[in-house]
C-alpha positions in Angstrom: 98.1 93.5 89.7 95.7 96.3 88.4 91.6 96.0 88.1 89.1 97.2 85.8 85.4 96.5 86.3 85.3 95.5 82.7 87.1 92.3 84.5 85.3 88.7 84.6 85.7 88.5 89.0 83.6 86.9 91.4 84.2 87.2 95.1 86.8 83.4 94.8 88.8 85.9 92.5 88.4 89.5 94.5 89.7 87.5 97.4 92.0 84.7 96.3 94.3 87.7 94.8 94.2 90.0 98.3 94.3 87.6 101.1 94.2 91.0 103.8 91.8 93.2 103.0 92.0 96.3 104.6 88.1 97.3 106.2 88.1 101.3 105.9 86.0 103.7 108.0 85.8 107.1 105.9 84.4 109.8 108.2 85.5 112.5 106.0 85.7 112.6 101.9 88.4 114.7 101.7 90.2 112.0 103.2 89.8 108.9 101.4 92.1 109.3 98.6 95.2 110.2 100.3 94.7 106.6 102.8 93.9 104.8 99.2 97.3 106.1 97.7 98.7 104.8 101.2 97.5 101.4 101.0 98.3 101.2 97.2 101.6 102.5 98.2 102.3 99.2 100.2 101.1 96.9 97.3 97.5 96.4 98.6 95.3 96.4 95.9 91.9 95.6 97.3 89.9 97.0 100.1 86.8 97.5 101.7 84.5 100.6 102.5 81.9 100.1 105.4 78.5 101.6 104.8 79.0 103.0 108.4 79.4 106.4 107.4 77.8 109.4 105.2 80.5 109.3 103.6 81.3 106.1 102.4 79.6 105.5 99.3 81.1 109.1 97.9 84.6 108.0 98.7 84.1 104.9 96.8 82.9 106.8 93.7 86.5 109.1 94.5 88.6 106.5 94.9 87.3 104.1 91.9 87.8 107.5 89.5 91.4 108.6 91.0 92.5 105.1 91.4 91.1 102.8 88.7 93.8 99.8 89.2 92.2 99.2 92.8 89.6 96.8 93.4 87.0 98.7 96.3 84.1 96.9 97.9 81.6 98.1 99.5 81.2 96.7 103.5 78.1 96.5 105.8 75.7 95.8 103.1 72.5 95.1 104.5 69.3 96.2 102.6 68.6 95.8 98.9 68.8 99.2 98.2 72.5 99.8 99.7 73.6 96.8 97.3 72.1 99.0 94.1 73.6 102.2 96.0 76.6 100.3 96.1 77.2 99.3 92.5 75.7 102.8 91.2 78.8 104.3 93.6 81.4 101.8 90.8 81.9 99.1 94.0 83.9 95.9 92.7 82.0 93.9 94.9 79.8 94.4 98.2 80.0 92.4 101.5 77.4 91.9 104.4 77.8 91.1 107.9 74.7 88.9 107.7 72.8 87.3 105.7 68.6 88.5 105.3 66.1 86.7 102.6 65.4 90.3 101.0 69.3 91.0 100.5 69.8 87.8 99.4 67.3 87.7 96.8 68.6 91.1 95.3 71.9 89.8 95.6 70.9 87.0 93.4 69.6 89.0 90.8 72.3 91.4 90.8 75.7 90.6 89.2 77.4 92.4 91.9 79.8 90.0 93.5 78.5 89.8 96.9 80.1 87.8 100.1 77.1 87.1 103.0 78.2 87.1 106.7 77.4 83.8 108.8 78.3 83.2 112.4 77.1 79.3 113.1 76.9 76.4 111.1 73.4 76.8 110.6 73.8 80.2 108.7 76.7 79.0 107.0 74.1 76.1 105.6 71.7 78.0 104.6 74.1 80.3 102.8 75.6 77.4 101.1 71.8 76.2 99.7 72.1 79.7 98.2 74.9 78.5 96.4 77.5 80.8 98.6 80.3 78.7 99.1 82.6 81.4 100.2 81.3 83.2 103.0 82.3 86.2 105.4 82.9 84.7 109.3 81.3 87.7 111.2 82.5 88.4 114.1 85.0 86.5 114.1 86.7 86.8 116.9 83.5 86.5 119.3 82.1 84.3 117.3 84.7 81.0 118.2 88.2 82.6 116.3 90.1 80.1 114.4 88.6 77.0 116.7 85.4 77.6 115.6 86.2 77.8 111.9 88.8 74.8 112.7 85.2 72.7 114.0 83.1 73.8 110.6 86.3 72.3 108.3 85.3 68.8 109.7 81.4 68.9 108.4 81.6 71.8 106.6 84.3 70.9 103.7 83.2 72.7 101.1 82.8 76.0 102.8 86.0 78.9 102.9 85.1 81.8 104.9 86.7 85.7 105.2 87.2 86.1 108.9 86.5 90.0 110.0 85.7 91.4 113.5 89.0 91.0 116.0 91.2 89.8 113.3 94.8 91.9 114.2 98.2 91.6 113.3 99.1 88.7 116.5 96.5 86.5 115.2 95.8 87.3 110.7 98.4 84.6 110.6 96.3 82.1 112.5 93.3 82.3 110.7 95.5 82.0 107.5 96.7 79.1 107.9 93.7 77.3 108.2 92.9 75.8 104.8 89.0 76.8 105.1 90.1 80.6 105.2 91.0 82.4 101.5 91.1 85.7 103.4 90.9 88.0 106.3 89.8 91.3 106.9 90.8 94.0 109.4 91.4 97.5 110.2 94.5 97.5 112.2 96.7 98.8 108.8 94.5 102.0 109.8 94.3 103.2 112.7 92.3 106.0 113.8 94.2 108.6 114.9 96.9 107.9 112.5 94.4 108.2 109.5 92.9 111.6 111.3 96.6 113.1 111.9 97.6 112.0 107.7 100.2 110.4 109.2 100.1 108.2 105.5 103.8 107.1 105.8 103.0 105.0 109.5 100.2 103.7 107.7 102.0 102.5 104.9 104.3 100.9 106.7 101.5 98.6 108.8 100.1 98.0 105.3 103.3 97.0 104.6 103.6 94.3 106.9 99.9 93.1 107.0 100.6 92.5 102.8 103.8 90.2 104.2 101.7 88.2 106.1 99.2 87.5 103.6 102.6 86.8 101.6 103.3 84.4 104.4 106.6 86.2 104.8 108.5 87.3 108.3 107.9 91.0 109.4 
């Protein structure tokens, strides 16, 4: 499946198509290509790039112009300002680990598809009165893990969420299964030391496999 930002996606589309989204840490620029052609390589075609770093929003402009057909959001949103950073940097859509009034008002008025972070039912409410029935589950594991969002289905029907924080490859396949999850996000397709050795081909190959569970497939 390619992507263009010409396309007509909000955040139900982003996700429904990528059901493990790869969370990326870029430390260095010259970097971020060659792990995009290694995710790509393994059929991923969305990911995310945290706002933890310098370089983030550079690699996003990099990898949007090498690599048009992938869909790259921008993670760790948290201010108003790093939302219009993000979409100035050509992000597909941008995703925050919470949920403040001031972000949530730009959000609104920016066509940016944006996914808010909520941790209890009551943040999970007051996201939904925004009209954000899809949410991101932040931290996840901490948070509860899959028997916390198992307890929200029950009152909660309306809600799907994108589990991130502690989601690995023993567990992505719990959380998936659970009909209020569309998708789950993680960085254990890249680790560290593989990513600051280039050692693309291992992390192809987790890619690989973290694609196949989103398939629902054996590994």
């Amino acid at each position: 499946m390619t992507f263009s930002l010409d396309d007509d996606r909000d955040i139900e589309t982003i996700l429904g198509t990528a059901p493990v989204v790869p969370v990326l840490v870029i430390e260095q620029v010259d970097l971020a290509l060659d792990l995009a052609k290694a995710l790509a390589a393994a059929a991923m075609t969305t990911l995310e790039i945290t706002l933890r770093t310098r370089a983030a929003l550079e690699a996003v402009k990099l990898i949007r112009e090498a690599l048009p057909n992938l869909c790259v959001g921008v993670g760790s949103v948290r201010t108003p300002a790093q939302l219009n950073a993000a979409a100035l940097a050509g992000a597909a859509f941008a995703v925050s680990p919470g949920a403040g009034p001031k972000l949530l008002d730009a959000a609104h008025d920016d066509p940016l598809p944006f996914l808010p972070g909520a941790a209890t039912a009551s943040e999970a409410m007051a996201l939904a009165e925004r009209g954000y029935t899809i949410q991101k589950f932040f931290p996840a594991e901490p948070a509860g893990g899959t028997r916390y969002l198992r307890a929200l289905a029950g009152p909660l029907p309306e809600l799907r969420f994108c589990p991130t924080g502690g989601v690995t490859a023993a567990n992505a396949r719990d959380y998936l299964a659970l009909d209020n999850v569309i998708a789950v996000g993680g960085s254990w397709m890249v680790p560290s030391a593989a990513v600051a050795s280039g050692d693309w081909a291992a992390i192809t190959e987790l890619a690989r496999a973290a694609v196949a569970i989103g398939q629902g497939r054996a590994v």
